[in-house]
C-alpha angles and dihedrals in degrees: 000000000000121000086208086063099045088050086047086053091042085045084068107019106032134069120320092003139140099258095026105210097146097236103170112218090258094053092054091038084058095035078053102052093042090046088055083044096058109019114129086211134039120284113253100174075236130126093281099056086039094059088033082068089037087068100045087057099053094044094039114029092026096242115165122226112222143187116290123267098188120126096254112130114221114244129200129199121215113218104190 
């Protein structure tokens, strides 16, 4: 397991990320090691991986995903 990739995860689901859910270090170290242990495909640290351990800490540590509260603005596109 790679530390870049638990600091990526923590980037979105930890404090102050882009996704909060408040995931402590030890909570995605542990999502991490039981995603390697029961993925059906090779870990890449990618998105996939990441949402892959995004799921595991809202079904096994009860984390709720939220809205984002990254700086994006939101565009719309007018079709007339």
């Amino acid at each position: 397991m790679t530390f870049d990739f638990i600091d990526y995860v923590l980037d979105f689901y930890g404090s102050g990320g882009i996704y909060d859910m408040g995931a402590t270090r030890e909570q995605v170290k542990e999502a991490t090691q039981k995603h390697i242990e029961t993925a059906n495909f090779p870990f890449d640290g990618d998105t996939i991986d990441r949402e892959a351990v995004r799921d595991i800490l809202i079904k096994e540590y009860g984390l709720i995903f939220p809205k984002s509260n990254g700086t994006k603005k939101n565009t719309h596109i007018q079709v007339s």
